[in-house]
N, C-alpha and C positions, 0 to 999 in steps of 0.2 A: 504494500500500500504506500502509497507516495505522503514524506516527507511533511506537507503542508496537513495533509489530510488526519493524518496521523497526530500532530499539532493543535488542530482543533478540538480531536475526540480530549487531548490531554489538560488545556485550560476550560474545555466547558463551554464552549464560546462556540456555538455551530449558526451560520449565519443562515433565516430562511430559506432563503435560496440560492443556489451552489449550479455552477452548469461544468460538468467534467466534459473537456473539449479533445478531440483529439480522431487521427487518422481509424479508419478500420483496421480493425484487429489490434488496438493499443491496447484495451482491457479498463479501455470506462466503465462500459454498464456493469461488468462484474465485480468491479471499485465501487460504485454505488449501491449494488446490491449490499458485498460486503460491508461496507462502510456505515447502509442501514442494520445491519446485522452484528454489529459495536455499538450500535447503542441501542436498540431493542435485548440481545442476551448477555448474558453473564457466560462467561466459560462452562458451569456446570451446569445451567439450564437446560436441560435433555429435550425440556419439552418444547420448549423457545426454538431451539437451534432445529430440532424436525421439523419446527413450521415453515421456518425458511426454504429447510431444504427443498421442500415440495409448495414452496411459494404460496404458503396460507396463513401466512401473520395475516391477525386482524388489521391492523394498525399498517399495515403496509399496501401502499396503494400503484397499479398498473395504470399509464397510459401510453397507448400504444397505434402506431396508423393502421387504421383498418378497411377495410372495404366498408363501401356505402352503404352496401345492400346487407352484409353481413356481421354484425357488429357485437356476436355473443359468439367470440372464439378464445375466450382467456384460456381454455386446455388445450388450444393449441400452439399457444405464447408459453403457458410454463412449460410442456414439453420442449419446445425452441429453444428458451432457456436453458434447459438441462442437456440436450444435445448440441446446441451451437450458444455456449455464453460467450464467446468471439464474433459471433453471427454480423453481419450488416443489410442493410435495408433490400437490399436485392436477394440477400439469402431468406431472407422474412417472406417478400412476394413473392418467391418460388417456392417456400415453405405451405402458404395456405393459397397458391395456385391463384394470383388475383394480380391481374395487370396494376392494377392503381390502388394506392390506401394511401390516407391523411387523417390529420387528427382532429375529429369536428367540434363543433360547438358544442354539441349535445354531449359529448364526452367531457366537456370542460365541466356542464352545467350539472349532469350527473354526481362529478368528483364535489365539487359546491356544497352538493346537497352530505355529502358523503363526511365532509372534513369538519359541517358546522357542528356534527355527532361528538360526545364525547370519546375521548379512546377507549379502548378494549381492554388492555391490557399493560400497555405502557404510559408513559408519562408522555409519548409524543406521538403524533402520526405521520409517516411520511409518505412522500408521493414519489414516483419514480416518473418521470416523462422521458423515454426513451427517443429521439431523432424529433426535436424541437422545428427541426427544418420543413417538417409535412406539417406542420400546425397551417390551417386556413386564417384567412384574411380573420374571418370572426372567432376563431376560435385563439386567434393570439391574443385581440382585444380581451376577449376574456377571462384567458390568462393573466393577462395585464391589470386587468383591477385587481384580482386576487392577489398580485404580487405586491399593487402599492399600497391595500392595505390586508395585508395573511394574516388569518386565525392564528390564534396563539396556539403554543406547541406544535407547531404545524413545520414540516421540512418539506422544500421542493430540493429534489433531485433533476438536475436535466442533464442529459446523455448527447450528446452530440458530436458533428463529422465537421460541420463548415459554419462556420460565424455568420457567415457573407447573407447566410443564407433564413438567419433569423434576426428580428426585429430589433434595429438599434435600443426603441424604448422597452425591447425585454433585457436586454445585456445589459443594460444601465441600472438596472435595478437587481441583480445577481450576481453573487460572490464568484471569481472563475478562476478554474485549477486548470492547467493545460497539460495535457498528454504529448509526449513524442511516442515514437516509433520504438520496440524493441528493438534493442543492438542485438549485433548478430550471437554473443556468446549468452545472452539472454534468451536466445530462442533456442540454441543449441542445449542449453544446461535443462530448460522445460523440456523439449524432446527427450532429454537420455535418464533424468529422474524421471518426470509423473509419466512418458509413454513409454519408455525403456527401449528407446529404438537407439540401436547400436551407433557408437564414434561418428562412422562413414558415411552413415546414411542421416544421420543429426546434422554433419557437418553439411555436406549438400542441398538439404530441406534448407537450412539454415540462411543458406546462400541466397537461394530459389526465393527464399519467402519475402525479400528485402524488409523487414522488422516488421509484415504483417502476420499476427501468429493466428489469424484467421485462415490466411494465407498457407499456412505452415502446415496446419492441421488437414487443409483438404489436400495438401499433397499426401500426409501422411496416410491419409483416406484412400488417396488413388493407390497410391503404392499397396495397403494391405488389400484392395480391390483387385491389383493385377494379381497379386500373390496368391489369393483363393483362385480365380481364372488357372493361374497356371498350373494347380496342384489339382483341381476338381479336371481339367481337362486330359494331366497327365494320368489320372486314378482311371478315367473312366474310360480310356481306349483301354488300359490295359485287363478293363474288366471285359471289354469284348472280346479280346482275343483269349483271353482261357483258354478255354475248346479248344484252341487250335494249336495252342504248344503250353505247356507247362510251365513252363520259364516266366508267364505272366502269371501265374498264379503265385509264382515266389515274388515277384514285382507288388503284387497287393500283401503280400505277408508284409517286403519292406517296408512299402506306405506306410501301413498299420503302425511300424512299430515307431517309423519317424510321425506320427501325430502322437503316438506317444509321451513322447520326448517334448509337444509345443505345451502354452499354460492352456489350462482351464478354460479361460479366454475364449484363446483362438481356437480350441477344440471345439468348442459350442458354434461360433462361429461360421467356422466351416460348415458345420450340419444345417445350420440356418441359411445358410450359402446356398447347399444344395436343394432345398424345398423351396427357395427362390426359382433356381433355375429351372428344377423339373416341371415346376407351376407356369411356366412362361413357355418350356415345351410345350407343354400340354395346353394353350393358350394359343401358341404358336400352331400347331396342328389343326387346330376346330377352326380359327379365325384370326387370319392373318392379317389384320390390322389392328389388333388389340396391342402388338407388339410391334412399336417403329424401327426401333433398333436391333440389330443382329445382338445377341447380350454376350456373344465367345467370339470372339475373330481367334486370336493365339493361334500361330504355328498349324495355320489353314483349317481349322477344324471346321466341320463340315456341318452344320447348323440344321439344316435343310433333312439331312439321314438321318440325325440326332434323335429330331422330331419325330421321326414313323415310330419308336421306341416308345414314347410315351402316348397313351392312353388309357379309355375311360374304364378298362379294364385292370389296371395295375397302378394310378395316380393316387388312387386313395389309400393304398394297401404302401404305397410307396411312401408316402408321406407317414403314414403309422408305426411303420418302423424305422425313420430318422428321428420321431419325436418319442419314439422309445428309447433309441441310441443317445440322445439329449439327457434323458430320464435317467437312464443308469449312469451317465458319466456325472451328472451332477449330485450323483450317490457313490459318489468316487468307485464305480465300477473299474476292473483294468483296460482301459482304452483301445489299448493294443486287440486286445480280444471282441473287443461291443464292437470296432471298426470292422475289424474281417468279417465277421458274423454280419455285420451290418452289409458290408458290400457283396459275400455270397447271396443275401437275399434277392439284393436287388437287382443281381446278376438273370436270377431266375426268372423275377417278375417283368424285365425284359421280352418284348416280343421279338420270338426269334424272324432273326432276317441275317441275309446275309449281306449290307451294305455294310463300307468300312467308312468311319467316323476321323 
């Protein structure tokens, strides 16, 4: 937590309204989140620190742009939160699938209505406004009065990318912390602690990301993307060719024994990998526009013969026993064994053909 921010919690002195400024992927909103979560819990408050987790303080208030037409999506802003607290506004409308969101009046008047309440639970309530910058013509005026005269105990939080882009008479009346850019061994040292992704490939990301760690993480995303890709398509020629020499049969023992060897993690992973993909076969098969994109290129593999493989014969029966393979590993089954067994089944419930994949 930055320096100044940290300084406030320490004399007591939190000024109404605070605007944490700074590039995507600097790590505002998650400084804000935290920063209301310093002075909402105490370290041993078990109960406090859950509500955060799952973004259900009382006393802690969401605004956020939304579609016009649709404006009852807060579970799919705390999920967003909890999978992308790096996230930026483009990753938000691609999240809830909506060309345009701003932040309306009636959201301002709503929050109004919301703050003249006494608190819940704490001595103060705060309000999070995430990208100030979509606020409409009327909904900043809004804003505006409530800034030149806020309810007491009341904290606004604003989250934002570009100054330029929000009203002189709102930044004149709000304390501002400015963000730079993660340096590079800041994103490096986040990669190899909290994702444990090795030296070489930290180093690289790291590069790649130029100090956005929004930036960083969807590499790190691509990358364990390609990685399932390459390990789901090398398992599963060799599960075709069994039958026909032996030698691939010892090729799924090895598999086996290298998922083994991966965490907990990525073992689950993977199995969720493959009921992605046999779902999109089998999607792929019945109506081919359901799926725009070919979901394997790698190493020419043949998408098209894949397909004839699954159907409404064996999809269901297929997916029953990856989410049994799921079941016993997270009963710390031995891996090595749920896998082979796993992939003999599914060996069977194959329709035989003889195309090569």
């Amino acid at each position: 937590m930055k320096s100044e921010i940290i300084h406030l919690l320490k004399i007591n002195k939190i000024p109404h309204a605070i605007l944490f400024l700074g590039p995507e992927g600097c790590g505002n909103l998650i400084t804000a989140i935290n920063f209301s979560k310093k002075i909402f819990c105490k370290e041993d408050d078990h109960s406090c620190l859950l509500k955060f987790k799952n973004f259900q303080h009382p006393d802690l208030h969401f605004i956020f742009p939304l579609p016009k037409k649709n404006q009852n999506i807060f579970n799919k802003w705390s999920i967003f939160l909890k999978k992308q607290p790096y996230g930026c506004f483009s990753d938000w409308i691609k999240w809830i699938k909506s060309n345009e969101c701003f932040i309306y009046k009636e959201q301002i008047e709503n929050l109004l209505k919301k703050i003249t309440y006494k608190s819940y639970e704490s001595d103060y309530k705060i309000i999070i406004l995430w990208m100030p910058e979509k606020l409409t013509l009327y909904s900043s005026n809004k804003l505006l009065k409530i800034l030149e005269f806020p309810p007491k105990k009341t904290i606004f939080l604003l989250v934002g990318e570009n100054e330029n882009n929000i009203l002189p008479t709102i930044l004149s009346r709000i304390f501002l912390i400015r963000f730079k850019k993660f340096s590079f061994k800041e994103i490096k040292k986040f990669l190899e602690k909290k994702l444990k992704i090795d030296t070489i490939q930290s180093k690289q990301i790291a590069l790649k990301a130029e100090g956005n760690l929004n930036k960083a993480l969807k590499l790190v995303n691509n990358l364990q993307e390609n990685y399932l890709e390459i390990n789901f398509i090398s398992w599963i020629r060799n599960l075709f060719f069994i039958k026909k020499n032996p030698i691939f049969f010892e090729k799924i023992i090895l598999f086996s024994k290298k998922i083994n060897f991966w965490k907990k993690e990525t073992q689950i992973k993977f199995l969720l990998y493959l009921i992605e993909i046999f779902r999109k076969a089998f999607l792929q098969k019945y109506n081919n526009f359901l799926i725009k994109e070919i979901p394997l290129t790698y190493n020419k593999f043949n998408w098209t013969n894949f397909c004839l493989f699954i159907h409404k014969q064996n999809i269901e029966q297929i997916n029953i026993e990856i989410n049994k393979a799921i079941y016993e590993i997270e009963k710390n089954a031995v891996v090595e064994i749920v896998f082979l067994d796993l992939s003999l089944k599914i060996n069977e419930l194959f329709k035989k053909s003889n195309k090569i994949i």
